[in-house]
Residue frames as qw, qx, qy, qz and C-alpha x, y, z in Angstrom:
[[0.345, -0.539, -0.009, -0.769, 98.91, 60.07, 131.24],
 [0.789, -0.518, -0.228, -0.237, 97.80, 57.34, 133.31],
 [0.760, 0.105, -0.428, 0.478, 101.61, 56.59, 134.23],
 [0.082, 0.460, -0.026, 0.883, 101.63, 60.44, 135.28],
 [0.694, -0.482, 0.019, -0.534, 98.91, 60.24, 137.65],
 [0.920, -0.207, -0.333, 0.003, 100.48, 57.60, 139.40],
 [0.444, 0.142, -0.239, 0.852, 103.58, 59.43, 140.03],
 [0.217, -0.496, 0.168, -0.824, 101.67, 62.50, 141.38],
 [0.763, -0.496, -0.206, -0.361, 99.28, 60.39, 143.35],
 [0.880, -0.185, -0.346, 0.266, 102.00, 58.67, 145.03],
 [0.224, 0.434, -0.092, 0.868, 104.20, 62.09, 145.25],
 [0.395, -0.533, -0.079, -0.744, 101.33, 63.49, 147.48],
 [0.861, -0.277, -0.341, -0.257, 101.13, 60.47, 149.70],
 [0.372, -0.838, 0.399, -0.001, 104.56, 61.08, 151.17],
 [0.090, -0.637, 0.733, 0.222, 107.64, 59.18, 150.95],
 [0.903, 0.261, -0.037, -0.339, 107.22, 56.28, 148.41],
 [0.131, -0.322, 0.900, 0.265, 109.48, 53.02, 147.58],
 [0.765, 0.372, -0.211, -0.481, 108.51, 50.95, 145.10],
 [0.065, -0.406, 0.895, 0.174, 109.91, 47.36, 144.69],
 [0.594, 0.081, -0.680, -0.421, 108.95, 44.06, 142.85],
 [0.459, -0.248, 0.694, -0.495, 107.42, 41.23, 145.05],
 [0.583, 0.050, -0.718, -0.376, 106.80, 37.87, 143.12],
 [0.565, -0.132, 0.569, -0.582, 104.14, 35.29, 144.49],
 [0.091, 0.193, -0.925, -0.314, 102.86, 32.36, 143.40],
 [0.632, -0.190, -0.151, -0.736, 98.74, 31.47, 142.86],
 [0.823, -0.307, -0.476, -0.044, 98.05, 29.06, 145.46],
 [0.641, -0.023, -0.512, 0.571, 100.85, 29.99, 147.80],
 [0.232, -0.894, -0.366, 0.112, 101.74, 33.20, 149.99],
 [0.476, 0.487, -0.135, 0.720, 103.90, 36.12, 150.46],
 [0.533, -0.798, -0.222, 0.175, 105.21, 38.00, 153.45],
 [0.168, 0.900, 0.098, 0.389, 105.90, 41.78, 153.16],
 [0.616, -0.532, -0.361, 0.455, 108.73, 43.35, 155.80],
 [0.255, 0.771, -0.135, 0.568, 109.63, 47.05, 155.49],
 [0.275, 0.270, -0.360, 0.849, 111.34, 49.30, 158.01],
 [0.249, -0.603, -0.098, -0.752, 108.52, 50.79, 159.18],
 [0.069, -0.015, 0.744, -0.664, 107.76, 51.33, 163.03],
 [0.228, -0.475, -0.827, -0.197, 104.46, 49.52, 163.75],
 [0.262, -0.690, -0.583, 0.339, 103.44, 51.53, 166.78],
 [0.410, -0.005, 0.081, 0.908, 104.86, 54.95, 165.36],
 [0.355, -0.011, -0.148, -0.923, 101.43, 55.72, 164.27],
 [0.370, 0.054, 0.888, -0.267, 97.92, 53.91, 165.09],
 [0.644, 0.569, 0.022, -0.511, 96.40, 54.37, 161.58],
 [0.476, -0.256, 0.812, 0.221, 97.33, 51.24, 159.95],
 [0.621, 0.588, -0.003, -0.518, 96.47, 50.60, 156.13],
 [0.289, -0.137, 0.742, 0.590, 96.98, 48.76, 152.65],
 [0.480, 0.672, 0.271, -0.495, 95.22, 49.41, 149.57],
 [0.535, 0.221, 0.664, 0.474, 95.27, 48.37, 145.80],
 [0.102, 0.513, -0.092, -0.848, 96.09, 51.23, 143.47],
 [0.527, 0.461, 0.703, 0.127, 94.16, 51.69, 140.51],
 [0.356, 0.439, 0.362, 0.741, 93.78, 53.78, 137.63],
 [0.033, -0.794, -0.200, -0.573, 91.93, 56.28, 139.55],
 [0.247, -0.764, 0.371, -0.467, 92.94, 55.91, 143.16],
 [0.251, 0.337, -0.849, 0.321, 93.99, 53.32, 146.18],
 [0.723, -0.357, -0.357, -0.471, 91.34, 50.87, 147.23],
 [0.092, -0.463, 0.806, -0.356, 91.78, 50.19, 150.60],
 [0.780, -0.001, -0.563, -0.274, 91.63, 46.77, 151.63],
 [0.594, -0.471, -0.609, 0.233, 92.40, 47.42, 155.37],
 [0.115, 0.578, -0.088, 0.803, 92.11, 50.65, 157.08],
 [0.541, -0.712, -0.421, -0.153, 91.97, 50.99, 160.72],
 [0.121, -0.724, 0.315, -0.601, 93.02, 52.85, 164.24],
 [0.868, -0.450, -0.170, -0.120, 94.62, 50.64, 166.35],
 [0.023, 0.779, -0.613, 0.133, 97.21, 49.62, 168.89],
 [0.948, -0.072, 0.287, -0.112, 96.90, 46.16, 168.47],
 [0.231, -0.544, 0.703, 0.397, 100.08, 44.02, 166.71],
 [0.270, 0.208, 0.858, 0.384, 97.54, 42.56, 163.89],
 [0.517, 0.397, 0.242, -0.719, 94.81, 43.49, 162.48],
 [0.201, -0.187, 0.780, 0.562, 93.56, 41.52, 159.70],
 [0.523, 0.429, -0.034, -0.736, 90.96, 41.14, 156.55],
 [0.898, 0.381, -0.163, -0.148, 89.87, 37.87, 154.33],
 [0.838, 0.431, -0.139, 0.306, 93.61, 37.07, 152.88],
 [0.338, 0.632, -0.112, 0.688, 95.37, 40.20, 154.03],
 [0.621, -0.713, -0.306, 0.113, 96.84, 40.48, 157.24],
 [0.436, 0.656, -0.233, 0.570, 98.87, 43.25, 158.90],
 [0.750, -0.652, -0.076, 0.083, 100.74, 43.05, 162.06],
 [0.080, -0.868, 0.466, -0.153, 104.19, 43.79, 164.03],
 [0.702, 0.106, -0.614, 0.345, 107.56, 41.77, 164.39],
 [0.630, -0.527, -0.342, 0.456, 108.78, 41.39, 167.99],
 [0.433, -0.404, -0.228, 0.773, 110.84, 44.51, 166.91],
 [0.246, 0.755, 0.430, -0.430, 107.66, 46.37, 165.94],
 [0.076, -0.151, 0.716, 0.677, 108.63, 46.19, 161.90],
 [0.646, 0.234, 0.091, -0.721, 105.41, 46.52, 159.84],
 [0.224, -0.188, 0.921, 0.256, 104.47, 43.39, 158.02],
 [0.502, 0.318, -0.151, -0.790, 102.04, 42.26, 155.52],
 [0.485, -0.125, 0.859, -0.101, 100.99, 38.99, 155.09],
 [0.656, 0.344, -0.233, -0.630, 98.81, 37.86, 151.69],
 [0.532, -0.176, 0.825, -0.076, 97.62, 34.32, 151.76],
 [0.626, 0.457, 0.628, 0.073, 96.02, 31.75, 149.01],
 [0.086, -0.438, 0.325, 0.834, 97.45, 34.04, 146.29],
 [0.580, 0.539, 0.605, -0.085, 95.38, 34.63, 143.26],
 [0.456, 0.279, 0.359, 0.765, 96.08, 36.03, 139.63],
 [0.036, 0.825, 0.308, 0.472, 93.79, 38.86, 140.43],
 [0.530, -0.783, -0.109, 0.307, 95.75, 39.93, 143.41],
 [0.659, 0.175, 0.157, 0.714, 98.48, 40.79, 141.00],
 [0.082, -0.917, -0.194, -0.338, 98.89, 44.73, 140.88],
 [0.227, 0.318, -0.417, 0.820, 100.66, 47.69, 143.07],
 [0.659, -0.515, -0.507, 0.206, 100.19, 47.97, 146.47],
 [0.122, 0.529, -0.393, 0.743, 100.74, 51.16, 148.90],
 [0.640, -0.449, -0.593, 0.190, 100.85, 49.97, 152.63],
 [0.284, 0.261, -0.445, 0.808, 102.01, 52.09, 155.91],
 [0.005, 0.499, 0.664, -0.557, 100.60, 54.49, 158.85],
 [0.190, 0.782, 0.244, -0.542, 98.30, 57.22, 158.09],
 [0.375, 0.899, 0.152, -0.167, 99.76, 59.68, 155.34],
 [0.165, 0.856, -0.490, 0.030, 103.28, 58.93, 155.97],
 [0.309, -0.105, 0.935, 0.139, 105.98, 55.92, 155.88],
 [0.828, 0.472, 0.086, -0.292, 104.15, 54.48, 152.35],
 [0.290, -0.243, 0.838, 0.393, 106.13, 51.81, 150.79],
 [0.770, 0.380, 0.019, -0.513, 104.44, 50.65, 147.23],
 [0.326, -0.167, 0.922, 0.122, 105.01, 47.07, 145.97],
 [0.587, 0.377, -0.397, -0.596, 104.49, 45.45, 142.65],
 [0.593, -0.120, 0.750, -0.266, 103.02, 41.99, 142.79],
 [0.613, 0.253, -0.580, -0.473, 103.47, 39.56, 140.25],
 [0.804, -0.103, 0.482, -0.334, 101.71, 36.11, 140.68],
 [0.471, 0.420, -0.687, -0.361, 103.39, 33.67, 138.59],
 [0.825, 0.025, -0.455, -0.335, 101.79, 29.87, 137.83],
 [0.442, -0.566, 0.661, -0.220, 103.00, 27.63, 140.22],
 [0.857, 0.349, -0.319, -0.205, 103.83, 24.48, 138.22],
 [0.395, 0.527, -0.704, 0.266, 107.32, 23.06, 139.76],
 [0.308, -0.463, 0.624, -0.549, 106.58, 22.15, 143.51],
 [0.591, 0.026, -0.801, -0.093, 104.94, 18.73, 142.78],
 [0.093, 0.014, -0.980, 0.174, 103.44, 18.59, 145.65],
 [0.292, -0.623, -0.693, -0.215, 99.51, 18.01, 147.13],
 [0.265, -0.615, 0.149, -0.727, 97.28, 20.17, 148.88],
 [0.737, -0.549, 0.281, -0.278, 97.09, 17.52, 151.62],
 [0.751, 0.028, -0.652, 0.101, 99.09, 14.37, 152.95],
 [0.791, -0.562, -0.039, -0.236, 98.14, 12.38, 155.25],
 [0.200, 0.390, -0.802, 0.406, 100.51, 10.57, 158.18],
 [0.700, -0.460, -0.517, -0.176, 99.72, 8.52, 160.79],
 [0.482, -0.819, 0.254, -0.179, 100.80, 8.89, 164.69],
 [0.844, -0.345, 0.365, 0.187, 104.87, 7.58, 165.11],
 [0.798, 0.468, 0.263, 0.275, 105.07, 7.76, 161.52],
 [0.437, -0.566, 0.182, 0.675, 108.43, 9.07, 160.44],
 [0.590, 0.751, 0.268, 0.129, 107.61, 10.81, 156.76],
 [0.406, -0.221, 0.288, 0.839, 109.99, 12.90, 154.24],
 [0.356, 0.829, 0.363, -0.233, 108.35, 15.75, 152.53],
 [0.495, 0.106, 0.526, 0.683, 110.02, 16.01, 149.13],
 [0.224, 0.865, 0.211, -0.397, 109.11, 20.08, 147.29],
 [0.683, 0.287, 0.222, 0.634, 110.76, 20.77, 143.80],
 [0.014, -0.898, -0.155, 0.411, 111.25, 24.75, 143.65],
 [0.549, 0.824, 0.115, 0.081, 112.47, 27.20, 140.41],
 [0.742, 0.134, -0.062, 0.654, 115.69, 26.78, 139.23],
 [0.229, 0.670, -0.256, 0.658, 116.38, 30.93, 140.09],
 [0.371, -0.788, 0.175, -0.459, 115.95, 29.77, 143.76],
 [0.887, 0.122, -0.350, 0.275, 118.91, 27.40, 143.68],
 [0.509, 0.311, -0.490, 0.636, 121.12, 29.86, 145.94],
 [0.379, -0.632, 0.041, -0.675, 118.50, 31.32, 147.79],
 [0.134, -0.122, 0.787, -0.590, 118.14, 30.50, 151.67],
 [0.419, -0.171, -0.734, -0.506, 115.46, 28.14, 151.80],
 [0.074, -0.294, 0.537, -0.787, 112.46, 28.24, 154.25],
 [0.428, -0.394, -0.779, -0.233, 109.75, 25.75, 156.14],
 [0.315, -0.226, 0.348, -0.854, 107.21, 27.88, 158.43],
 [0.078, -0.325, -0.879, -0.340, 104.10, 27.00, 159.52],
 [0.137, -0.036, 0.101, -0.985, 100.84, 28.64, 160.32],
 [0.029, 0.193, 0.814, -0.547, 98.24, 28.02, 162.22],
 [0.007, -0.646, -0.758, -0.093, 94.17, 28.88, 162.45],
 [0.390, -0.758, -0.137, 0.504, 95.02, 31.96, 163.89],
 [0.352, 0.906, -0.077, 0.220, 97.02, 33.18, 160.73],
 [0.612, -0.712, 0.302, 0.163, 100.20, 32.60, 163.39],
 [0.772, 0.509, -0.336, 0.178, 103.36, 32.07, 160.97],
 [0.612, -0.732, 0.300, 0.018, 106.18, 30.20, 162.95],
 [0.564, 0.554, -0.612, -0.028, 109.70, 29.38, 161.49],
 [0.955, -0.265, 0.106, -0.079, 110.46, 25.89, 161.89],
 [0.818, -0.245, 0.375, 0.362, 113.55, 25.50, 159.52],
 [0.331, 0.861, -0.227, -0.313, 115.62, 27.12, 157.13],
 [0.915, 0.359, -0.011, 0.185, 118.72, 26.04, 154.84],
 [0.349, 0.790, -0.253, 0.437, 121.11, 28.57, 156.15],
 [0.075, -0.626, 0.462, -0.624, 120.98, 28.37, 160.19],
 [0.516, -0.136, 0.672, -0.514, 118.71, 26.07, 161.36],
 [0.361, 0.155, -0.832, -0.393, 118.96, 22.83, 159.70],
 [0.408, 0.015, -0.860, 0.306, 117.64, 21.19, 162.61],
 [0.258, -0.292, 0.419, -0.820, 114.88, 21.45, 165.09],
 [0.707, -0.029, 0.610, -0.357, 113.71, 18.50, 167.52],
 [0.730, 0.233, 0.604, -0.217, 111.75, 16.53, 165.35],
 [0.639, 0.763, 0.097, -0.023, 111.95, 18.13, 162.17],
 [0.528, -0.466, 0.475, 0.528, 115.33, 18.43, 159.92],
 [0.482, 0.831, 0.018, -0.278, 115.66, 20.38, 156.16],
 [0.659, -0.319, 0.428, 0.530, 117.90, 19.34, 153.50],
 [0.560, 0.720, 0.118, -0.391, 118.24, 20.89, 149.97],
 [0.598, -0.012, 0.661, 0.453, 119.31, 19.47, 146.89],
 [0.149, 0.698, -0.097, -0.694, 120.50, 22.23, 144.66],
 [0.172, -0.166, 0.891, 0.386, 121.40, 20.10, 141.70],
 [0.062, 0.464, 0.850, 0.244, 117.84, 18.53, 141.45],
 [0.357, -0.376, -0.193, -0.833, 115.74, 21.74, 142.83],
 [0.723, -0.256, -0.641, 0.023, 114.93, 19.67, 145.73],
 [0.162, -0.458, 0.464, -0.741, 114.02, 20.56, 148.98],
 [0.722, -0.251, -0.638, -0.096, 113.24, 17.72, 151.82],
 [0.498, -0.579, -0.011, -0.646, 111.58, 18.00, 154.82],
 [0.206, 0.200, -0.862, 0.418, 112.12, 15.34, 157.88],
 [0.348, -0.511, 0.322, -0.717, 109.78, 14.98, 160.29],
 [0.419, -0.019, -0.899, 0.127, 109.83, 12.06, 162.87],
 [0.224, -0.112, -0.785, 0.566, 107.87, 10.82, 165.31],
 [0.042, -0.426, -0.307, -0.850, 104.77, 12.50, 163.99],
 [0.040, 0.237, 0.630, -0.738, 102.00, 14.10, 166.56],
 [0.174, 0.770, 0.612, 0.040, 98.53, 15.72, 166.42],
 [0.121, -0.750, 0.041, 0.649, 100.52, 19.14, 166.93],
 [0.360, -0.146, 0.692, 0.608, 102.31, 18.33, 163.70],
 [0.231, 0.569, 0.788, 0.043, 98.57, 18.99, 162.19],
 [0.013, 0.807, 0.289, -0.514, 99.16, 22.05, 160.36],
 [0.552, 0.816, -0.042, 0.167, 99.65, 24.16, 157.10],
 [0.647, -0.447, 0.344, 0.513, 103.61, 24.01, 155.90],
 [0.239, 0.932, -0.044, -0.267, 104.54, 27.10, 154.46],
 [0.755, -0.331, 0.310, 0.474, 107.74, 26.56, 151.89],
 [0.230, 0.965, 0.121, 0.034, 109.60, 29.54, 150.17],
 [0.562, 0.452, 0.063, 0.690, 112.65, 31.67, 149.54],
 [0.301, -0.811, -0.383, 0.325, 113.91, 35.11, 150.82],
 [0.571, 0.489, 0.028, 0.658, 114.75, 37.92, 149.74],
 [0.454, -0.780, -0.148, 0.404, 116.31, 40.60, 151.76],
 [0.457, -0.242, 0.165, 0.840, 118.24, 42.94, 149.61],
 [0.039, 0.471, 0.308, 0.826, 115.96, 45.76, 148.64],
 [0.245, -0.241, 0.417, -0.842, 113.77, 48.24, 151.31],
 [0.820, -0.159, 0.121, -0.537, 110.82, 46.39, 151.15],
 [0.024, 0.194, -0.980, 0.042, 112.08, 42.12, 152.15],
 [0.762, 0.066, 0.092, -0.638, 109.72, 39.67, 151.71],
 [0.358, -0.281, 0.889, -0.054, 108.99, 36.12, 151.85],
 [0.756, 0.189, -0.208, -0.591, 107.31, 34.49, 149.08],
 [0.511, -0.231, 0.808, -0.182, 105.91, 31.22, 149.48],
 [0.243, 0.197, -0.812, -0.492, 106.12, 28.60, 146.31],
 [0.675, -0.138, -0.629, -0.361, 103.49, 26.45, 148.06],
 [0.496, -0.321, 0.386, -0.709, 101.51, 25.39, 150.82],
 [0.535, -0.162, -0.776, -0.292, 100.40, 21.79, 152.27],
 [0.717, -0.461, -0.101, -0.512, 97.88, 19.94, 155.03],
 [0.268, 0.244, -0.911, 0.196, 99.78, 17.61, 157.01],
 [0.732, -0.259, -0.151, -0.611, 96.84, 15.52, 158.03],
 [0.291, 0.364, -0.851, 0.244, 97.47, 12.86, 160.95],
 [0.827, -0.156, -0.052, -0.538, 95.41, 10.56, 161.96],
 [0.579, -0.203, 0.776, -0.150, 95.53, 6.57, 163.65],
 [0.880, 0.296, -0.174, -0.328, 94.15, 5.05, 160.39],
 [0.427, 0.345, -0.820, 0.163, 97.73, 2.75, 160.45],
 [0.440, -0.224, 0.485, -0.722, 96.67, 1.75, 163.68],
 [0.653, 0.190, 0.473, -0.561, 93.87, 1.01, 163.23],
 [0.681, 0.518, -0.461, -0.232, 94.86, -0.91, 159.85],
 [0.305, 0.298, -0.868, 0.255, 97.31, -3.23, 161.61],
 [0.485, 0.016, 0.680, -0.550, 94.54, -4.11, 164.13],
 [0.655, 0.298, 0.212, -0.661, 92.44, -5.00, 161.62],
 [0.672, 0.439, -0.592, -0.077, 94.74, -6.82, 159.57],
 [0.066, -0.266, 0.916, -0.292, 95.84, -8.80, 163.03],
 [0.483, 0.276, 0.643, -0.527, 92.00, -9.58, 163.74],
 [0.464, 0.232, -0.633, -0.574, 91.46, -10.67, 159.48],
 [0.298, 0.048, -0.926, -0.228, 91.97, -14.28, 160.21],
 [0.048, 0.273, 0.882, -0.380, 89.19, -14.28, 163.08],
 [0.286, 0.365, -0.114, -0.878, 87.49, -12.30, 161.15],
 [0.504, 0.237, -0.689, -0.464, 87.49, -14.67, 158.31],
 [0.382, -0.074, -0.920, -0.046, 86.79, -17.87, 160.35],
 [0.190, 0.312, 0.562, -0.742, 83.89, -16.09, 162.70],
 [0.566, 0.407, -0.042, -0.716, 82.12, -15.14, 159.34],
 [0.621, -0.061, -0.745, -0.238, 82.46, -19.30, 157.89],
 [0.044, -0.271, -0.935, 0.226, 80.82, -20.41, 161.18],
 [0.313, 0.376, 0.378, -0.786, 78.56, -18.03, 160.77],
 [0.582, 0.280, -0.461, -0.608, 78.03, -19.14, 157.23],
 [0.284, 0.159, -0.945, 0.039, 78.24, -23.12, 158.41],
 [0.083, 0.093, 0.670, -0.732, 75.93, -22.44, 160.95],
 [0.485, 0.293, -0.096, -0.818, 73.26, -21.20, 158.71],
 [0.507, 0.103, -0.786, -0.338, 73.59, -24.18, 156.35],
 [0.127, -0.089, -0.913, 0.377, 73.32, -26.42, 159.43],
 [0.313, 0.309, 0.245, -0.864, 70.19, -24.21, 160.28],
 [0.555, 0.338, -0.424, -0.631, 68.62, -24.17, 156.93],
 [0.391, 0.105, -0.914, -0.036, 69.20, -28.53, 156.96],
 [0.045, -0.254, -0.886, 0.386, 67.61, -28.98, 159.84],
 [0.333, 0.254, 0.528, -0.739, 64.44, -27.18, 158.81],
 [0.285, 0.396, -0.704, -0.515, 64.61, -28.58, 155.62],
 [0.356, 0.095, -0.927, 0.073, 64.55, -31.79, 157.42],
 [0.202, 0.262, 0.526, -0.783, 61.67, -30.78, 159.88],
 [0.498, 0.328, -0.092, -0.797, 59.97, -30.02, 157.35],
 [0.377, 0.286, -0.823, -0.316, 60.64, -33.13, 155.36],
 [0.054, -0.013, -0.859, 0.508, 59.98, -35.03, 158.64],
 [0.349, 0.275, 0.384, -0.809, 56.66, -33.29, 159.61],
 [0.565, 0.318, -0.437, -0.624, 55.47, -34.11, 155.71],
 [0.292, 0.321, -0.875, -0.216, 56.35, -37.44, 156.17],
 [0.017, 0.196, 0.838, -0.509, 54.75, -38.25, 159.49],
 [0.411, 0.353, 0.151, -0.827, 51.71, -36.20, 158.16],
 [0.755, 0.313, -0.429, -0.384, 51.35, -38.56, 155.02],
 [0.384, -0.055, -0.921, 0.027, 51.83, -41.72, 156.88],
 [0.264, 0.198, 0.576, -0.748, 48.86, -40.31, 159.41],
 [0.479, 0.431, -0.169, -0.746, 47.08, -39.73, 156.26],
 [0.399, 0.287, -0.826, -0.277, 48.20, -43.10, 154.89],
 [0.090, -0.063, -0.946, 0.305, 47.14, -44.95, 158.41],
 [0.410, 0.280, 0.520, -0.695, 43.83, -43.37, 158.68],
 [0.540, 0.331, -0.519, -0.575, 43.07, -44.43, 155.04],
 [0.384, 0.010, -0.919, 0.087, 44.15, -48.10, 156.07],
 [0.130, 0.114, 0.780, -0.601, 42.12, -47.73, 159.30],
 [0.350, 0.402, -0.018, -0.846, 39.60, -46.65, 157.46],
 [0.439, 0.374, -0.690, -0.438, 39.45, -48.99, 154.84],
 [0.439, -0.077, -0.894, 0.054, 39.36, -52.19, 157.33],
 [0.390, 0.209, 0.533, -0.721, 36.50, -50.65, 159.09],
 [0.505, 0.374, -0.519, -0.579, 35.05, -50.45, 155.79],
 [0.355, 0.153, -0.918, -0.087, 36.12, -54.50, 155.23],
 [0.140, -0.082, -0.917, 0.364, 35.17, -55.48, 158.22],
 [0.541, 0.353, 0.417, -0.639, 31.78, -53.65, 158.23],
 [0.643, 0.337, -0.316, -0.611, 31.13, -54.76, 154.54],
 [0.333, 0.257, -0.899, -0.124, 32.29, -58.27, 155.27],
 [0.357, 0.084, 0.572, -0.734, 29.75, -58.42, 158.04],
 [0.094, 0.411, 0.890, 0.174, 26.61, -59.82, 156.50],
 [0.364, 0.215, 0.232, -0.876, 23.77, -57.72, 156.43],
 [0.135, 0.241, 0.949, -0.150, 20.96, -59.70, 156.33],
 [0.366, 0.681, 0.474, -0.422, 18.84, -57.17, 155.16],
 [0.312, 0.640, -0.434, -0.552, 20.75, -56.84, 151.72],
 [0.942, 0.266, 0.156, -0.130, 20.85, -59.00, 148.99],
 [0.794, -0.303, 0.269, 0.453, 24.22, -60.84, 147.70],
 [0.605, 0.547, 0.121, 0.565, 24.76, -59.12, 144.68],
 [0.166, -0.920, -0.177, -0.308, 24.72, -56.12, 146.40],
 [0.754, -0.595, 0.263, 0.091, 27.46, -57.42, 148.92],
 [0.811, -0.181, 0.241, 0.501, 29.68, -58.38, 146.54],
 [0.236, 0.913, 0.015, 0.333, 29.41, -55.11, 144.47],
 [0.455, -0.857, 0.233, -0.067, 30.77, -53.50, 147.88],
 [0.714, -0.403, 0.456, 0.346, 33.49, -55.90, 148.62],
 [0.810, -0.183, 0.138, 0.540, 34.73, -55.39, 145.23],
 [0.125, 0.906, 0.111, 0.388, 34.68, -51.73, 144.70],
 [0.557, -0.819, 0.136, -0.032, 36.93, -51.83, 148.04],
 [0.906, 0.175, 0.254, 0.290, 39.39, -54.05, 146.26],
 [0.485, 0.436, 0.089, 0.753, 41.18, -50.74, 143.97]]
């Protein structure tokens, strides 16, 4: 029953195709049909369900994009519809009816399958100059395919950089593929700050109405001076190292001499202490050795020798 309703619903919706469109959960996929972009300015896609077709972009325009979260839809140069679906997820899996208004509908089955093979990160870094090799394994059924490196911008902007069939080569960058291993390797010399962007790598297919690019995986190419700024730091170690022992030598030297100040001050302070004792003392003598006629001797010599210890 429910199959049934799908047929009618689509029946009603005008001409329908149907094809298969595999994707991968992390990566992307890009949709191409026939259709004339400007032909109509009602522009749509929507996820069918059991009761009807949720739309997930509907609008009236005569713009060459329009777009929504994940899900962008826009025109080739030769005003071909296109469909764009980024960061793939398992719940995006599912049928799919796109076009203008009520008429040109193409429907596409999306399967999202694990992405387990491409080995590589969601970032790597470079530095400026650096000449790097980006190394991507990819699934043994896309050993004959035409392999492809885009990239794609803040903007959602997908630009082809390099392929495996035509355009081994461009400036900086250069694609090789190693069918044997499942290997696909990237070039890119002479790196830049431009060079600072998501690299889109995938497969094509092109032999059914609806063509589409599905991308196995996605990375950051982050570039930055840190080498630089590593080799500077690794020239400027050893003064490094012998700025921080005078600075440690210095201290000691510091620390000694108030040690020794200190030591100093004490001393001089207890021989002051020592000489006024002594001065003291031979006042003392010299007043107790004095006579005093008005004392008696024992008394005198008590004094003199109580002064004695």
């Amino acid at each position: 029953m429910k199959i049934l309703l799908l047929v009618i619903l689509y029946l009603i919706s005008g001409p329908v195709d149907c094809s298969d469109v595999i994707g991968y959960s992390g990566g992307s996929v890009i949709v191409i049909s026939d259709i004339n972009w400007y032909k109509h300015n009602s522009k749509y896609i929507c996820k069918v369900n059991e009761k009807d077709c949720t739309d997930i972009i509907r609008v009236d325009t005569k713009r060459y994009q329009v777009q929504e979260g994940r899900f962008k839809l826009y025109s080739t140069p030769d005003n071909f519809f296109l469909v764009l679906i980024r960061k793939l997820k398992p719940q995006d899996a599912g049928m799919y009816r796109f076009g203008l208004g009520d008429q040109s509908n193409l429907t596409m089955n999306l399967k999202i399958y694990n992405n387990t093979s491409s080995g590589l990160p969601k970032i790597i870094n470079a530095y400026l100059g650096q000449n790097i090799t980006i190394t991507c394994n990819y699934q043994g059924e896309y050993e004959s395919n035409t392999k492809y490196v885009d990239t794609v911008n803040d903007d959602i902007k997908i630009k082809p950089i390099l392929d495996t069939n035509t355009n081994f080569k461009n400036g900086r960058f250069s694609i090789s593929d190693d069918r044997s291993a499942k290997v696909l390797s990237v070039n890119i010399s002479d790196v830049r700050e431009t060079d600072e962007v998501f690299y889109l790598f995938g497969v094509y297919y092109g032999d059914r109405s609806v063509r589409y690019w599905t991308y196995f995986t996605q990375v950051w190419l982050h570039v930055t001076d840190t080498n630089l700024m590593t080799s500077a730091a690794l020239i400027e170690t050893p003064s490094a190292v012998c700025f921080t022992s005078s600075i440690i030598i210095i201290i000691i030297i510091i620390i000694m001499l108030l040690v020794g100040g200190c030591g100093l001050m004490i001393y001089k302070m207890r021989q002051k202490r020592t000489q006024d004792n002594t001065d003291s003392l031979k006042r003392k003598e010299n007043k107790q050795l004095t006579p005093d006629y008005n004392t008696d001797s024992a008394s005198v010599y008590e004094n003199i020798k109580m002064s004695a210890f």
